[in-house]
C-alpha positions, 0 to 999 in steps of 0.5 A: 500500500502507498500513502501520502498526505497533506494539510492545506491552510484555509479559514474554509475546510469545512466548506471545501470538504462538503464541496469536494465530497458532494462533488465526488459523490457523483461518481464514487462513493462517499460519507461525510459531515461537516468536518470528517470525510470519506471518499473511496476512489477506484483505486484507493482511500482517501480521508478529510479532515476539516479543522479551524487552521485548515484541512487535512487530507490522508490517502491510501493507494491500493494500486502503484497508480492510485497516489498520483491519480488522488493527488491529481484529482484532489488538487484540480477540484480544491484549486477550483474550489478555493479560487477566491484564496491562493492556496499552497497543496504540498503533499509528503509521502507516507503517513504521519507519526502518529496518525491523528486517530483522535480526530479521526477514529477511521484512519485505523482503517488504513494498513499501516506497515 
């Protein structure tokens, strides 16, 4: 499994998390409220989590393309979303230690190895 994640600092994380996730749930399945989300795309996990200094994204790929595909996905729709801001999206690879389980209980879904 590949992992990466990111936090993109914006007053709006909540607003662009319901946006992305009303958006993506056009196509892929999706379960989120106004601050934790849960998108599965084709090729792997990708939770959201919105806070006062900004929003947080962790991703699982279940295949080698999985992570270029969601990042790719997720930043041409937050940039489009948050265009009234200039907005900085720099993704690391792997997960952080220690995960955020606290804020987000769903992450131990994630295989962590």
């Amino acid at each position: 499994m590949q992992h990466c994640h990111t936090k993109v600092s914006t007053q709006f994380a909540s607003k662009y998390l319901q946006q992305l996730c009303k958006h993506f749930a056009h196509k892929v399945t999706v379960e989120f409220d106004t601050t934790i989300g849960r998108v599965t795309f084709p090729g792997g996990l990708c939770f959201m989590l919105a806070e006062e200094e900004g929003l947080s994204f962790f991703c699982e790929a279940y295949v080698d393309e999985g992570v270029p595909r969601m990042k790719s996905v997720i930043d041409s729709h937050l940039i489009k979303f948050a265009w009234r801001e200039e907005i900085a999206i720099e993704w690391q690879e792997g997960l952080p230690d220690p995960l955020p389980v606290d804020k987000l209980p769903s992450l131990k879904e994630f295989t962590v190895q």
